[in-house]
matplotlib code that plots the C-alpha trace (Angstrom):
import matplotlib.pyplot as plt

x = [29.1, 29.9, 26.2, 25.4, 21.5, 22.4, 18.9, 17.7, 13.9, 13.0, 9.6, 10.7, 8.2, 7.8, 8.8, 5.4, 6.0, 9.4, 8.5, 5.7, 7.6, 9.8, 6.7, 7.4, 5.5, 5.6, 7.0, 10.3, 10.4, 10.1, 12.7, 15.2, 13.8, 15.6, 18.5, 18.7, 18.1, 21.2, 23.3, 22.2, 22.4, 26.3, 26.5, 24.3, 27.2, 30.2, 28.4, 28.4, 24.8, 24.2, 20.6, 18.9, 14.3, 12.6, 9.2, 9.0, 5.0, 2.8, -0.9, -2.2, -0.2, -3.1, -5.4, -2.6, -3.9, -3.3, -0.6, 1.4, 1.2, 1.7, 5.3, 6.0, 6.1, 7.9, 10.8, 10.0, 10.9, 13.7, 15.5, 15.1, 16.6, 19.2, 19.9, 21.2, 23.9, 24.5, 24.2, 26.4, 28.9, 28.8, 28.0, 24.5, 21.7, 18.3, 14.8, 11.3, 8.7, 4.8, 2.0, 3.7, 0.4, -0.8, 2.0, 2.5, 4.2, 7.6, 7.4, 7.5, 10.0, 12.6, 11.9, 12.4, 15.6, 17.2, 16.5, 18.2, 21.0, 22.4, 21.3, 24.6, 26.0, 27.2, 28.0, 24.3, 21.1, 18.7, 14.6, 12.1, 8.8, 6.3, 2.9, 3.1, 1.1, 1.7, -1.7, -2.0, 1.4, 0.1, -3.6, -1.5, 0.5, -2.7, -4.1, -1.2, -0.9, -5.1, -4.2, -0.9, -3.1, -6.0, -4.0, -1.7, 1.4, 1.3, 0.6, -2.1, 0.3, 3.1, 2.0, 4.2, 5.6, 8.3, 6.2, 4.3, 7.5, 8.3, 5.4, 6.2, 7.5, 10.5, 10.9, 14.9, 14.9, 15.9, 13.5, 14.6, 16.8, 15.8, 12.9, 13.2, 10.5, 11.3, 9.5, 8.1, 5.1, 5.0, 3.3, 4.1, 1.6, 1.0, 5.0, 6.0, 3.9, 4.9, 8.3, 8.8, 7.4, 11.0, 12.4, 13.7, 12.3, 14.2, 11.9, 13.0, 11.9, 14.0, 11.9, 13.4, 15.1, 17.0, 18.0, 21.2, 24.8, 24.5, 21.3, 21.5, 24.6, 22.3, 19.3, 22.1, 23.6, 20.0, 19.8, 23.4, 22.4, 19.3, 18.3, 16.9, 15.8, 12.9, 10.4, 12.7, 14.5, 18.6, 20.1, 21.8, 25.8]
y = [37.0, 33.5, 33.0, 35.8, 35.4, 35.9, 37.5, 40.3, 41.7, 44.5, 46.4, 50.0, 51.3, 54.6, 57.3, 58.9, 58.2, 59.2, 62.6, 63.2, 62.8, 65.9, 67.7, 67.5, 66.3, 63.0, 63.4, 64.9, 61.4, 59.7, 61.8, 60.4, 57.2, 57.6, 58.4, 55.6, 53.5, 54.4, 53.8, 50.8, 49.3, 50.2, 48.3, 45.3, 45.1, 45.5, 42.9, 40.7, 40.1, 39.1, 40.6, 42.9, 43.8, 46.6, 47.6, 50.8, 51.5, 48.7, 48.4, 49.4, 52.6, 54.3, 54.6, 57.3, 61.4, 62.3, 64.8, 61.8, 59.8, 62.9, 63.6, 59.7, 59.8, 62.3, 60.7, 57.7, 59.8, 61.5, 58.2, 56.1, 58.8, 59.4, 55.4, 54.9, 57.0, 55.7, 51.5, 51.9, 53.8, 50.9, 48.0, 47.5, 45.6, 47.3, 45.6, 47.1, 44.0, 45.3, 46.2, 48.5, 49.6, 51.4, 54.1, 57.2, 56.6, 58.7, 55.9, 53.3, 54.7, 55.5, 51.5, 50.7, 53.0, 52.0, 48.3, 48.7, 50.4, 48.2, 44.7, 43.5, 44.9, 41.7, 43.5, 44.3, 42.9, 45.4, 44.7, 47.6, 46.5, 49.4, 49.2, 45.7, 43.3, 39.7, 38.8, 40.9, 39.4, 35.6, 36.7, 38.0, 35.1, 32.6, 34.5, 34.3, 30.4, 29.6, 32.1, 30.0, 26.2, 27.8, 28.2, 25.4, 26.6, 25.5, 22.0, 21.2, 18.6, 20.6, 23.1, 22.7, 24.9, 26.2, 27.1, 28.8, 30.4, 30.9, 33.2, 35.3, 39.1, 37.6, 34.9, 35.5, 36.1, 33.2, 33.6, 35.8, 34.0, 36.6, 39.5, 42.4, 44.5, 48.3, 50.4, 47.1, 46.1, 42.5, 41.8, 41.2, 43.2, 41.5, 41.3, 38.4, 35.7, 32.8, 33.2, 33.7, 30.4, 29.5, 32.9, 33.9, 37.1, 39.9, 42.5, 45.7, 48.8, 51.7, 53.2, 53.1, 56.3, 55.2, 51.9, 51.9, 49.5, 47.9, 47.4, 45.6, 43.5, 42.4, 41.3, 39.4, 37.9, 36.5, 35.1, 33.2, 31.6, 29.9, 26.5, 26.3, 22.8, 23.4, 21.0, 18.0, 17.6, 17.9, 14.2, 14.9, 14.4]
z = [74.1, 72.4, 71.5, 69.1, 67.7, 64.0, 63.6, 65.9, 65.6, 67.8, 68.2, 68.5, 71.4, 73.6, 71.4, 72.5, 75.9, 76.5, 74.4, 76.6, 80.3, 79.0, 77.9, 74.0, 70.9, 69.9, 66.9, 69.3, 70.5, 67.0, 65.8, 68.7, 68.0, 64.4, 65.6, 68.4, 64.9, 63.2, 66.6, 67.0, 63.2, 64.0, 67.8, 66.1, 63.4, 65.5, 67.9, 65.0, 64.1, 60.6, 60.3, 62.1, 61.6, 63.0, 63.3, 61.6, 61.2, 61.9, 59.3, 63.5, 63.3, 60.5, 63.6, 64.9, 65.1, 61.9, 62.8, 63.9, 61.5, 59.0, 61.0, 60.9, 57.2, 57.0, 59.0, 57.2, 53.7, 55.0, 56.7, 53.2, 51.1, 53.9, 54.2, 50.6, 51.4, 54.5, 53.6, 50.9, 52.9, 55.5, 53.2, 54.9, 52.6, 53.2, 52.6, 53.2, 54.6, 54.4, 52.2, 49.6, 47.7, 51.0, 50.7, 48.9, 45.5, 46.2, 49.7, 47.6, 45.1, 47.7, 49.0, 46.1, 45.3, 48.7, 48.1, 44.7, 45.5, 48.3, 46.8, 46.2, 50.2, 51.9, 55.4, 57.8, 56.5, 57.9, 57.1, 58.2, 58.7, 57.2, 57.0, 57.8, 60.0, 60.5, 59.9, 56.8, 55.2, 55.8, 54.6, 51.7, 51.6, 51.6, 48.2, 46.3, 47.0, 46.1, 43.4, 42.1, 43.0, 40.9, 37.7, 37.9, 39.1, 42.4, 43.3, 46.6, 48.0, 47.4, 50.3, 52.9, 56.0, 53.8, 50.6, 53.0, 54.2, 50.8, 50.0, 53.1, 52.8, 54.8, 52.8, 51.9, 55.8, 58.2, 61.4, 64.0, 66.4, 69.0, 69.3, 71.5, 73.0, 74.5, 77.1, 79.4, 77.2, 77.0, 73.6, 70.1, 68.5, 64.8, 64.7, 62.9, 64.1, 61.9, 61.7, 65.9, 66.4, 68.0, 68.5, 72.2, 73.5, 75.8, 76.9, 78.8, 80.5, 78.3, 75.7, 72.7, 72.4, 75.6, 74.4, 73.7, 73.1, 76.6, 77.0, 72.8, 74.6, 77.7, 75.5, 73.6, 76.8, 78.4, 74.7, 75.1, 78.6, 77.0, 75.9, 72.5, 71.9, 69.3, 71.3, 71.9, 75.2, 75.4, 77.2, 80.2, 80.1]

ax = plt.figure().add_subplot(projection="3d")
ax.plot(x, y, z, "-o")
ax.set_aspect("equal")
plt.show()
């Protein structure tokens, strides 16, 4: 455990599936989806990961029955009101990545009462992805830089990988270091497509509510025994 990826990304799958082999609702599975959540922001900490992003609700996820997505919210709601409480208590920063404006207002205001209330936490940085999409956030991102060249502020030459970085929803984020993928499905699904140009991924069989400490400490282990060189080679000793 010498190597620890300072940034951790995981998409959060089979809450429907592992619900349905017990012959429950899939909002049963959500709900111990949550609560895998808040056991693992503590074994990512005590591990000593610096940041930690999750994929909450993807811009996909609207295509859901509507009863599921109804009961999604509504876990959403409760876990952002919950989490001030919680961060503060633990010193855990929180940010929301995604397309706000498609979210009920009290959504948005508890975002935006969680982000305030633990800007200044120095322990966890925890991101949730909601409503988000990868290629929504750089479509996003594309607008507001013609918008910014159009009036001046922004020059043409000055565009760059790292304005474009800079006009990210991540873009206080370093790139995730290593992404995680639950329940064997070996995709990223609109999940942070520019910033994982370099990131290591670890995918495994457990559905989310199953994944648990050691399973976090073996994704974190295939990530120590790898060679990152970033397209150049690594001279031999």
């Amino acid at each position: 455990m010498e190597q620890i990826p300072a940034h951790v990304a995981i998409i959060l799958d089979g809450n429907g599936r592992w619900a349905k082999e017990r012959k429950k609702p899939r909002s049963f599975g959500h709900l111990a989806g949550a609560r895998t959540m808040l056991q693992i922001l503590e074994d990512a900490d005590e591990l000593g990961i610096r940041y930690l992003t999750v994929y909450a609700f993807s811009t996909e996820n609207w295509n859901r029955p509507k009863a599921e997505v109804t009961a999604l919210m509504k876990i959403l709601r409760k876990e952002l009101t919950d989490a001030v409480e919680r961060s503060m208590k633990n010193n855990v920063r929180c940010r929301v990545i995604g397309d706000r404006s498609g979210l009920d207002a009290d959504i948005r205001e508890a975002i935006a009462n969680l982000e305030t209330a633990t800007k200044d936490n120095t322990g966890l940085q925890f991101t949730i992805a909601i409503n988000y999409g990868s290629r929504d956030e750089m479509t996003r991102a594309v607008r507001r830089i013609a918008k910014d060249v159009q009036s001046g502020a922004l020059a043409e030459e000055a565009i760059d990988e790292a304005c474009v970085s800079s006009y990210l929803d991540t873009r206080d984020l370093p790139d995730p270091d290593l992404l995680i993928r639950t329940c064997n499905e070996l995709r990223i699904s609109n999940f942070l497509l520019w910033q994982s140009a370099y990131t290591e991924f670890y995918f495994t069989e457990k559905a989310w509510p199953d994944f648990d400490r050691a399973e976090l400490e073996k994704a974190v282990l295939s990530y120590a025994g790898r060679d990152r060189r970033y397209g150049g080679i690594r001279e031999a000793k």
